[in-house]
Structure formats: structure tokens, C-alpha cells
N, CA and C of each residue as an Amber inpcrd file, in Angstrom:
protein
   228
 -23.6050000   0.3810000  -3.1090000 -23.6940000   0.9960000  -1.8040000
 -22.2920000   1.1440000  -1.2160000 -22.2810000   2.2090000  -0.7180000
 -20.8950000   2.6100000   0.1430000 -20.3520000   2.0720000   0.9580000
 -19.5360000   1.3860000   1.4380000 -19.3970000   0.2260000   2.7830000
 -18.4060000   1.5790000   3.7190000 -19.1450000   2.2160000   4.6620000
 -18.2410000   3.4860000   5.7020000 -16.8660000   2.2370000   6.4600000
 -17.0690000   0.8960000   6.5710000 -16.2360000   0.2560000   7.7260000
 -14.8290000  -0.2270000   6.8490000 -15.1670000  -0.1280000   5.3580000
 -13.2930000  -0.1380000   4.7830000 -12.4180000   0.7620000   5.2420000
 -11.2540000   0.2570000   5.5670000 -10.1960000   1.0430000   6.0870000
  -9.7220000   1.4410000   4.5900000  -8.6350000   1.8410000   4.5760000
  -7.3760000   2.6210000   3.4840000  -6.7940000   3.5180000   4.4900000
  -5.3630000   3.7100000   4.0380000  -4.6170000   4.4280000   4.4360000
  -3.1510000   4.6460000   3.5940000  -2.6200000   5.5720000   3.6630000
  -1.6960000   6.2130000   2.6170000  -0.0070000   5.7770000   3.3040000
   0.6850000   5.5970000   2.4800000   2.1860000   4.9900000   2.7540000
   3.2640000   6.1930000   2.4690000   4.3450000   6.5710000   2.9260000
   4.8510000   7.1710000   1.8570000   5.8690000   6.8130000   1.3190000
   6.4060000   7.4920000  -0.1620000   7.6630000   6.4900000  -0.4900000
   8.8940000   7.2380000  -0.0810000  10.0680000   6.3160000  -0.0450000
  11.2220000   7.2160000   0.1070000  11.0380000   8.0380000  -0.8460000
  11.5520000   8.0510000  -2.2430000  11.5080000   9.1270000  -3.5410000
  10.0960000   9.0680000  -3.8760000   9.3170000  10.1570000  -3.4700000
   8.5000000  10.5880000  -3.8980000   8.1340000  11.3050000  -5.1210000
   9.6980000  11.5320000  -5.9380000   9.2980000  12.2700000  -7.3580000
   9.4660000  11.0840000  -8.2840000   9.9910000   9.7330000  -7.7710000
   9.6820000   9.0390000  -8.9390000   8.3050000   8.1650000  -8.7180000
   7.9380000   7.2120000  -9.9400000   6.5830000   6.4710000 -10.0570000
   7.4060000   5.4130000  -9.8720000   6.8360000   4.4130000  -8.6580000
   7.2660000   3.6890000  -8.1060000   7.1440000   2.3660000  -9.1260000
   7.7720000   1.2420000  -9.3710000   7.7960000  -0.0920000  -9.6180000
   7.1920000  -0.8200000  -8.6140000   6.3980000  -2.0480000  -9.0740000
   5.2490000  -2.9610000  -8.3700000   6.7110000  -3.1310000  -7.2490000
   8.1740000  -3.7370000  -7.3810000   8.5930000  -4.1820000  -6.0850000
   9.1820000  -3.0660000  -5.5300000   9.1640000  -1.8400000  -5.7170000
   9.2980000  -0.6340000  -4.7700000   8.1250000  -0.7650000  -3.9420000
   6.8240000  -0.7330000  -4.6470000   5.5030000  -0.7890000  -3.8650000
   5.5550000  -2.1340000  -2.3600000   6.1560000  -2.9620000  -3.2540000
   6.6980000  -4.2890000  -2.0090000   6.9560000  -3.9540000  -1.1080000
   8.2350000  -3.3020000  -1.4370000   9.7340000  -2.9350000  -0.4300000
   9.0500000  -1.8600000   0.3130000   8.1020000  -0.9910000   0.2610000
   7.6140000   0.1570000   0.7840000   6.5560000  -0.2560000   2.1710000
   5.7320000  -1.2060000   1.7860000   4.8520000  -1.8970000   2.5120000
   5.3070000  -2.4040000   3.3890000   6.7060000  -3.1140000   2.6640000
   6.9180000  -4.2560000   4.0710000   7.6160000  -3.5150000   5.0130000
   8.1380000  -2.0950000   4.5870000   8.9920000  -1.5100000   5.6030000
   8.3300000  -1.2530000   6.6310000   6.8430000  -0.6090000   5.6420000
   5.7360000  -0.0050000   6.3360000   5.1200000  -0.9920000   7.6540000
   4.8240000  -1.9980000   7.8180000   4.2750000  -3.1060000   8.3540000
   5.5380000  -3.4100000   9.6260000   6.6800000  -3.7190000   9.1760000
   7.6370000  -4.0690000  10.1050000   7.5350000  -2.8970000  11.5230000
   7.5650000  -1.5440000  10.8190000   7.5510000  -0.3410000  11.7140000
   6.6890000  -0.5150000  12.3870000   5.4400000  -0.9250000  11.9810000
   4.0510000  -0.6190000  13.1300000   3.6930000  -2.2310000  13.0240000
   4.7140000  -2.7600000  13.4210000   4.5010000  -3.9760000  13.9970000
   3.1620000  -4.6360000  13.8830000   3.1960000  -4.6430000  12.1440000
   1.9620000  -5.5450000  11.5790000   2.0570000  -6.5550000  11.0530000
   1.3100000  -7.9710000  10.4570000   1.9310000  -8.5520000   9.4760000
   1.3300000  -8.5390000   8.3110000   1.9370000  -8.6580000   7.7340000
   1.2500000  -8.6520000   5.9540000   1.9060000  -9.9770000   5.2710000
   0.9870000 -10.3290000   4.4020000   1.2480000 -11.4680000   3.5890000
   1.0530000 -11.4010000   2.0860000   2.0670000 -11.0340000   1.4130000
   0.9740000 -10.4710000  -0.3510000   0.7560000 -11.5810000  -0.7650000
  -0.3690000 -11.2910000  -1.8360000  -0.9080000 -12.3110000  -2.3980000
  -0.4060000 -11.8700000  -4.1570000  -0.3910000 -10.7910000  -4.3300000
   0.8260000 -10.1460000  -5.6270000   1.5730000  -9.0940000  -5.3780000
   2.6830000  -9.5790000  -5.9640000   3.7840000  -8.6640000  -5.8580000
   3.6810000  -7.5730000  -7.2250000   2.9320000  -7.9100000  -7.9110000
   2.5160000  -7.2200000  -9.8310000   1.8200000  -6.7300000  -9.6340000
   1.6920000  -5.6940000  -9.9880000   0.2680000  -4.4950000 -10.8850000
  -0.8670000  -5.0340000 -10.9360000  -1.6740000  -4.9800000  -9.9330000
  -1.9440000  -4.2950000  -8.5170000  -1.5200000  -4.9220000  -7.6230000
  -0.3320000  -4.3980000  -6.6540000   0.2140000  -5.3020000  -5.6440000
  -1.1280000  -5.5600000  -4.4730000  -1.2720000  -6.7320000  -4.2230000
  -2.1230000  -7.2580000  -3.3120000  -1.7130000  -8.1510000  -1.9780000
  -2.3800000  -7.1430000  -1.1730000  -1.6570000  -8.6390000   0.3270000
  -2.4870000  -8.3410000   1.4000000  -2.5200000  -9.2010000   2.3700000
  -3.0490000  -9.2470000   3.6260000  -2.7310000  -8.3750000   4.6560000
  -3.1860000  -7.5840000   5.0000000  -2.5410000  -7.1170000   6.7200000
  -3.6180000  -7.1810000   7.7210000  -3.1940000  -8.0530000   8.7480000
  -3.8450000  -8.8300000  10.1270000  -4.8990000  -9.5980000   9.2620000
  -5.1680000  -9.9770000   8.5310000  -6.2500000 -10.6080000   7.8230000
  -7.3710000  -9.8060000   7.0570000  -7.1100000  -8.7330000   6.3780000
  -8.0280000  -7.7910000   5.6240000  -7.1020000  -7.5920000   4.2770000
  -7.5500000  -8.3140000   3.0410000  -7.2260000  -7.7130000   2.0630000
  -7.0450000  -6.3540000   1.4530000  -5.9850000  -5.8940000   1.0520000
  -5.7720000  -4.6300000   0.7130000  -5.1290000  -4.4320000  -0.8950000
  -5.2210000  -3.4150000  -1.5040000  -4.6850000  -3.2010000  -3.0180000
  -4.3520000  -2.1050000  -2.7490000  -3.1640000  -1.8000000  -3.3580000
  -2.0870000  -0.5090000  -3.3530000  -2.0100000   0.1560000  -4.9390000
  -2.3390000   1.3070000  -4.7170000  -2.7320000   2.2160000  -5.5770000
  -1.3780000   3.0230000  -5.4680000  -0.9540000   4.0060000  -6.6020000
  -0.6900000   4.7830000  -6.6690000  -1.2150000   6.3510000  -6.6530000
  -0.7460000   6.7880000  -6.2240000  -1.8980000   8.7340000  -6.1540000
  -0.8690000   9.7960000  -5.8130000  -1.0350000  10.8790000  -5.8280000
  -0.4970000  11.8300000  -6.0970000  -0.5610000  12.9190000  -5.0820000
  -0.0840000  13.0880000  -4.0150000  -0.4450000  14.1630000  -3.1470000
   1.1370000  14.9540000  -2.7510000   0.8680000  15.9050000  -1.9040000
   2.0610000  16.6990000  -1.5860000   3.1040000  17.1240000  -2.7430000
   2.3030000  17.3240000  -3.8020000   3.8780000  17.0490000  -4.3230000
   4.5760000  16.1280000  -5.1190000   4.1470000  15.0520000  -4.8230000
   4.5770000  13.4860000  -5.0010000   3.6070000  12.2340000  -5.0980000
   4.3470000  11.0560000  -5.3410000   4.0770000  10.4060000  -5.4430000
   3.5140000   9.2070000  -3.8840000   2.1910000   8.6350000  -3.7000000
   2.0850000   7.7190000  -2.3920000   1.4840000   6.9830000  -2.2810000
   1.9000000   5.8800000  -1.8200000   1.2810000   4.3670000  -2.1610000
  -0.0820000   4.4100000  -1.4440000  -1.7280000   4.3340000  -1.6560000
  -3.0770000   4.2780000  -1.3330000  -2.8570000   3.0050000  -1.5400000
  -3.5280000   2.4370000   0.3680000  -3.8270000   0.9790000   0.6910000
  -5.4280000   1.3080000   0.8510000  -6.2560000   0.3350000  -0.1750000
  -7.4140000   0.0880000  -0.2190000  -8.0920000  -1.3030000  -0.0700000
  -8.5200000  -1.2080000   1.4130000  -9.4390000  -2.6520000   1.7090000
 -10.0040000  -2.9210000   0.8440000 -10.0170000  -4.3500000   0.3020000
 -10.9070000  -4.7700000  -0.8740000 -12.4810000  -5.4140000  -0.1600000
């Protein structure tokens, strides 16, 4: 069954034409989080990077839009 109340939301990277490394995916998040004054806590920094933000587990995907390359945050 479908759960409608998971969040996800899309990151973007600086270089979008390359395929990012698990600690680009890091470095991307945490920039991401600092900006909109969130906190996050990973729980992996490796393939599939995994971490907390405000207390909701999330997994960071790679995907392909615009053009490029962009980190997909998916509530677990």
C-alpha cells in the first residue's frame, strides 16, 4: 500500500554533469540542511547514504533530471 504522508524532495548538486560520490552526496546534504536551517544526523555516509532530518529517516538516491544529475531524498 502507498503511504501519500512520505515526504521526498530533490537536492541539487553543484556539478550536475558528474555522478556524484557517496561523500559528495554528504557534502551536498549538509550544505543543503545548514541553508534551510535543518538538522540532519547520517546514519551512512556509503551507498545508500542514510540520515535523519528533524527526526524522519531519509535515503538519497541518485536520478536524473534537467539535464543532470540530483540527489532524491526518500523518507524511509
Amino acid at each position: 500500500m502507498f503511504n501519500l504522508s512520505k515526504k521526498s524532495f530533490l537536492v541539487d548538486l553543484d556539478d550536475s554533469l558528474t555522478y556524484p560520490s557517496a561523500q559528495t552526496i554528504c557534502n551536498t546534504i549538509e550544505k543543503y540542511c545548514v541553508s534551510s536551517k535543518e538538522k540532519c544526523q547520517f546514519v551512512s555516509t556509503e551507498k545508500p547514504v542514510t540520515f535523519y532530518l528533524e527526526n524522519r529517516l531519509f535515503s538519497a538516491e541518485i536520478t536524473m533530471a534537467r539535464g543532470g544529475y540530483m540527489i532524491k531524498c526518500l523518507e524511509k
